[in-house]
C-alpha positions as CSV (number, residue, x, y, z in Angstrom):
1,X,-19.1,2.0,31.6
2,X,-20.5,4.8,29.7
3,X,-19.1,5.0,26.5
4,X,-20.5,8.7,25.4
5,X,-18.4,11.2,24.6
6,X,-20.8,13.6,24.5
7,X,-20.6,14.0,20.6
8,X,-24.1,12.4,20.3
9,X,-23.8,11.8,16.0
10,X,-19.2,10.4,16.2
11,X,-20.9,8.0,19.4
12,X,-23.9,6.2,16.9
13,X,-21.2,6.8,14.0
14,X,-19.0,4.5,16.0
15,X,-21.8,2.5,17.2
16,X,-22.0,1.2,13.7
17,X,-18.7,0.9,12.7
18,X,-18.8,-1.1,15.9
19,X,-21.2,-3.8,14.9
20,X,-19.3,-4.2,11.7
21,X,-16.5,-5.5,13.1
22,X,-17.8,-8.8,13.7
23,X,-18.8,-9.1,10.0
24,X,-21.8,-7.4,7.2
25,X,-24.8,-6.5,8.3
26,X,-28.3,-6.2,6.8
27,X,-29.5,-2.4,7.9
28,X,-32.3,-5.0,10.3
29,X,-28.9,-5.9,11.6
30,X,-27.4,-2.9,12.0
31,X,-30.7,-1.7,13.8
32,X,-30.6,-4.7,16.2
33,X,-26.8,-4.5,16.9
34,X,-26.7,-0.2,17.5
35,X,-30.3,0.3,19.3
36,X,-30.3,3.3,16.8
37,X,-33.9,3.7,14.9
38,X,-34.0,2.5,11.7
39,X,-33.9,6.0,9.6
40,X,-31.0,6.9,11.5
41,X,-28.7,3.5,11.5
42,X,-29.3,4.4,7.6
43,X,-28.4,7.8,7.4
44,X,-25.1,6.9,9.5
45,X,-24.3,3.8,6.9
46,X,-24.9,6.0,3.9
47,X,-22.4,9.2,4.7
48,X,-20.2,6.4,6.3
49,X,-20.3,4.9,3.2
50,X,-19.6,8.1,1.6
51,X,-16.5,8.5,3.2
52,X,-15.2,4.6,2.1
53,X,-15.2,3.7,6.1
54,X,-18.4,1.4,5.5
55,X,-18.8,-0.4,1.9
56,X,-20.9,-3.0,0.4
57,X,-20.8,-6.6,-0.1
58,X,-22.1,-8.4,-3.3
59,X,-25.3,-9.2,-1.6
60,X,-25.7,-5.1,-0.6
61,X,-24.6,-5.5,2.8
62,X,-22.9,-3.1,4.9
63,X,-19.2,-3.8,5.6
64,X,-16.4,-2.1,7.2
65,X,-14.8,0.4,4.1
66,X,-11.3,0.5,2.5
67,X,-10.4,3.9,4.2
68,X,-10.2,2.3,7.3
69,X,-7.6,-0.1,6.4
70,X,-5.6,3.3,4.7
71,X,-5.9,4.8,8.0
72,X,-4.4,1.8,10.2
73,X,-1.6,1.6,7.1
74,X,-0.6,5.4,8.1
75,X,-0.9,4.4,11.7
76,X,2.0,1.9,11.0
77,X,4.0,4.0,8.8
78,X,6.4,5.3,11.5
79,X,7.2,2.0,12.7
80,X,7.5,0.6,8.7
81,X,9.9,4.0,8.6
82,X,12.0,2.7,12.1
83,X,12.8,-0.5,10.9
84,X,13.1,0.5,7.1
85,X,16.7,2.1,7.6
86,X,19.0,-0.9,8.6
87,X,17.1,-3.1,6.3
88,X,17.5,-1.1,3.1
89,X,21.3,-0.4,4.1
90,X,21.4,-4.7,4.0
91,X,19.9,-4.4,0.6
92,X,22.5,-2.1,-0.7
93,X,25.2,-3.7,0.5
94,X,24.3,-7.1,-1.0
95,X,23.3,-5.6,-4.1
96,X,25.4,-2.9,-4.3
97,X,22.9,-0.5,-5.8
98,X,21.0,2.0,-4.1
99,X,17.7,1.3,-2.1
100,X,14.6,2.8,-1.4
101,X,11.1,2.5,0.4
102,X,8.1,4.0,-1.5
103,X,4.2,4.8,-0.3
104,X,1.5,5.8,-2.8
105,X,0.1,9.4,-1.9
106,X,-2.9,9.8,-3.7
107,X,-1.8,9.7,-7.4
108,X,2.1,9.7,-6.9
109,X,4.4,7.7,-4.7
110,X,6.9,9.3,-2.5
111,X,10.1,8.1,-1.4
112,X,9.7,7.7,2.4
113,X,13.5,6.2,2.4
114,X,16.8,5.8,0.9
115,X,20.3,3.7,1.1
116,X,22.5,5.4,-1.4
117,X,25.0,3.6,-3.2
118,X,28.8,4.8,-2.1
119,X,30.3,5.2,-4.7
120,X,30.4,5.6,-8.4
121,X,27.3,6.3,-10.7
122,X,24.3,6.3,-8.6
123,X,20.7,6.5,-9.3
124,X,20.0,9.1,-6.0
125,X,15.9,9.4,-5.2
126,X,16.2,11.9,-2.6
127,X,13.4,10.9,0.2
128,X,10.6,13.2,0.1
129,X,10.7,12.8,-3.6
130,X,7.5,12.4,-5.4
131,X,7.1,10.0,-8.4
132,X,4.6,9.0,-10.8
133,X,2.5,6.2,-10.2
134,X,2.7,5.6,-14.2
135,X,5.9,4.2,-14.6
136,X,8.5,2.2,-12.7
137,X,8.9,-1.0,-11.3
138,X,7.7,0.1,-7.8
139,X,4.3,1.9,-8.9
140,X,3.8,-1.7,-10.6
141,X,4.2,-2.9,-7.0
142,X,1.7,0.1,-5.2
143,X,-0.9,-0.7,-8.2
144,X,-1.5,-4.2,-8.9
145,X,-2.9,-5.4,-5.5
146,X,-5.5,-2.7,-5.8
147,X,-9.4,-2.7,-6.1
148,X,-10.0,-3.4,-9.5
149,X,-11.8,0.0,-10.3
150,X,-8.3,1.6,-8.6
151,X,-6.2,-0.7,-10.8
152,X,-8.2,0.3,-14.0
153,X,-7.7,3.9,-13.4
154,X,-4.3,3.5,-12.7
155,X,-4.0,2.0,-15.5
156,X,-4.6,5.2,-17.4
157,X,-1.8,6.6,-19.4
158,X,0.5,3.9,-17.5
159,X,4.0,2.6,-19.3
160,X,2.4,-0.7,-18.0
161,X,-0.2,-3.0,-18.9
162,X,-3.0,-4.6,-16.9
163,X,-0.8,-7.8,-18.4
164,X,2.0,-6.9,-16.6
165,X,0.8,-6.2,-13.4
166,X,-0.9,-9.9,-13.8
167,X,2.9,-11.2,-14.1
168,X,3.7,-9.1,-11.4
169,X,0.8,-10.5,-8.8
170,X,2.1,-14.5,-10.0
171,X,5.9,-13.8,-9.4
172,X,5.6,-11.5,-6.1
173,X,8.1,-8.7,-7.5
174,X,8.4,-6.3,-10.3
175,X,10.9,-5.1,-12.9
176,X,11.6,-1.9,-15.1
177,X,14.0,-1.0,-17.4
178,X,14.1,2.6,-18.8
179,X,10.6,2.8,-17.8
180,X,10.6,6.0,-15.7
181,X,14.2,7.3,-16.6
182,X,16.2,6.1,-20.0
183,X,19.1,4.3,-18.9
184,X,17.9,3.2,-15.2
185,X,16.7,0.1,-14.1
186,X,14.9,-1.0,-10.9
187,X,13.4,-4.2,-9.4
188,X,10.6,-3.8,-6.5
189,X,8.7,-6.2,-4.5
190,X,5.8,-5.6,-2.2
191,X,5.7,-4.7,2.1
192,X,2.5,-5.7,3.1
193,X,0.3,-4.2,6.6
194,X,-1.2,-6.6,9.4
195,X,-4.5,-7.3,7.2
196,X,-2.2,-8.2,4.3
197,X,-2.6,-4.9,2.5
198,X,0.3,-3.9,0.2
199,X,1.3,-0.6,2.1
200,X,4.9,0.1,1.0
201,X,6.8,-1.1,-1.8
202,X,11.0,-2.2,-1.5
203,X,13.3,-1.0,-4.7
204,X,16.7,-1.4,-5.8
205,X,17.2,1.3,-9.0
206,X,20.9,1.6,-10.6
207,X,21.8,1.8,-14.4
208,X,20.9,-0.9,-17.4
209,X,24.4,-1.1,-17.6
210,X,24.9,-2.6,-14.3
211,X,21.5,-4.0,-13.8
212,X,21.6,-5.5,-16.9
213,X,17.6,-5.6,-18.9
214,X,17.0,-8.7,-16.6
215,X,17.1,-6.6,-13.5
216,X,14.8,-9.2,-11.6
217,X,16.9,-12.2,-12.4
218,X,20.0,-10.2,-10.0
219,X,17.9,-8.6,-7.9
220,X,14.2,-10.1,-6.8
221,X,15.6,-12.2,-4.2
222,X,17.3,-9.5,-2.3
223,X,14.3,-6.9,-2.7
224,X,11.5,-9.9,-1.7
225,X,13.6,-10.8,1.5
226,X,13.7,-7.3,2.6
227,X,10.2,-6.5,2.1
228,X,9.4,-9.6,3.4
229,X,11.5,-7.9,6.9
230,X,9.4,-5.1,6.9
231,X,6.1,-7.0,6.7
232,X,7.0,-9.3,9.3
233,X,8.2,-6.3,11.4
234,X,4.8,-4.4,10.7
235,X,3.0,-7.7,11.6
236,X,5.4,-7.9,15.0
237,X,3.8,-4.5,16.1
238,X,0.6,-4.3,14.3
């Protein structure tokens, strides 16, 4: 089977991302796995590395890059998006306070989906809303899996500590109160891809008066079951 597709530099780019697969190479590896001379397996790995598809390991290896595994978590976003509706209506009306599905964009987050409370005072984040990834319980959520030179610029100006987010990776779930918005609390836990990559995060936000300033104590379960749905429906299709 010929496997050219007549772009000669995407078919060796490939090549390499090809041999990766199977685990890090050594450029001698690379070389023996592509067939491509040694100058050129180099200059692929380099501007691949550029672009985060290829990485290195501690021992200076090449390995597949973190971009890839962004690009297969956008891949699954319309399916996280398909099942997120009926399982976000479930959250709402168990908790009775309204629910929503967040992505990090860069340096914000963005409300990819919403189950509105009814009635009474509501805490309404219109989807297609963008946030900041400094505050609030679900930006603790997008941040505190991340590489650690990601985390530490997060970090940056955050209303959260590198402490925190600790607490957050031991217990699974996150909580803010007043954080983002005086008066408004919210409890978030995480969705996570096929390779175990937090991709999404599941919030319930309504007022301190309701939510209390232990949000997480009323709320974690019903947040961590949901995004536990969502991960196993990702995994179903991934």
């Amino acid at each position: 089977m010929d496997n050219s597709s007549g772009v000669g530099v995407l078919d060796k780019a490939a090549l390499v991302l090809s041999a990766l697969e199977s685990g890090p190479a050594t450029l001698a590896g690379l070389v023996g796995a592509t067939g491509l001379a040694r100058p050129t397996a180099h200059r692929l790995a380099v501007a691949l590395e550029h672009h985060r598809m290829v990485a290195r390991d501690m021992q200076g290896r090449f390995i597949l890059g973190p971009r890839l595994a962004e690009l297969a978590a956008a891949a699954g976003e319309d399916r996280l998006l398909a099942t997120a509706g009926p399982v976000l209506t479930h959250v709402r009306d168990i908790t009775g306070e309204s629910a929503q599905l967040y992505r990090r964009q860069g340096d914000m987050r963005i409300c990819v989906a919403a189950a509105e409370r009814l009635s009474g005072l509501r805490d309404t984040v219109p989807v297609g809303s963008t946030l900041t990834m400094k505050a609030g319980s679900s930006a603790q959520i997008l941040l505190a899996w991340e590489e650690p030179e990601r985390l530490h610029r997060g970090l940056q100006g955050a209303r959260f500590t590198a402490t925190a987010l600790s607490g957050v990776r031991r217990r699974g779930w996150a909580q803010s109160i007043g954080e983002r918005e005086p008066g408004v609390a919210s409890v978030s836990a995480p969705v996570r891809g096929p390779s175990n990559r937090v991709v999404a995060a599941v919030s319930v936000s309504g007022p301190i008066e309701r939510l209390t300033r232990h949000p997480g104590r009323m709320h974690a379960q019903a947040v961590i079951d949901a995004a536990g749905r969502l991960s196993e429906a990702l995994r179903r299709t991934g």
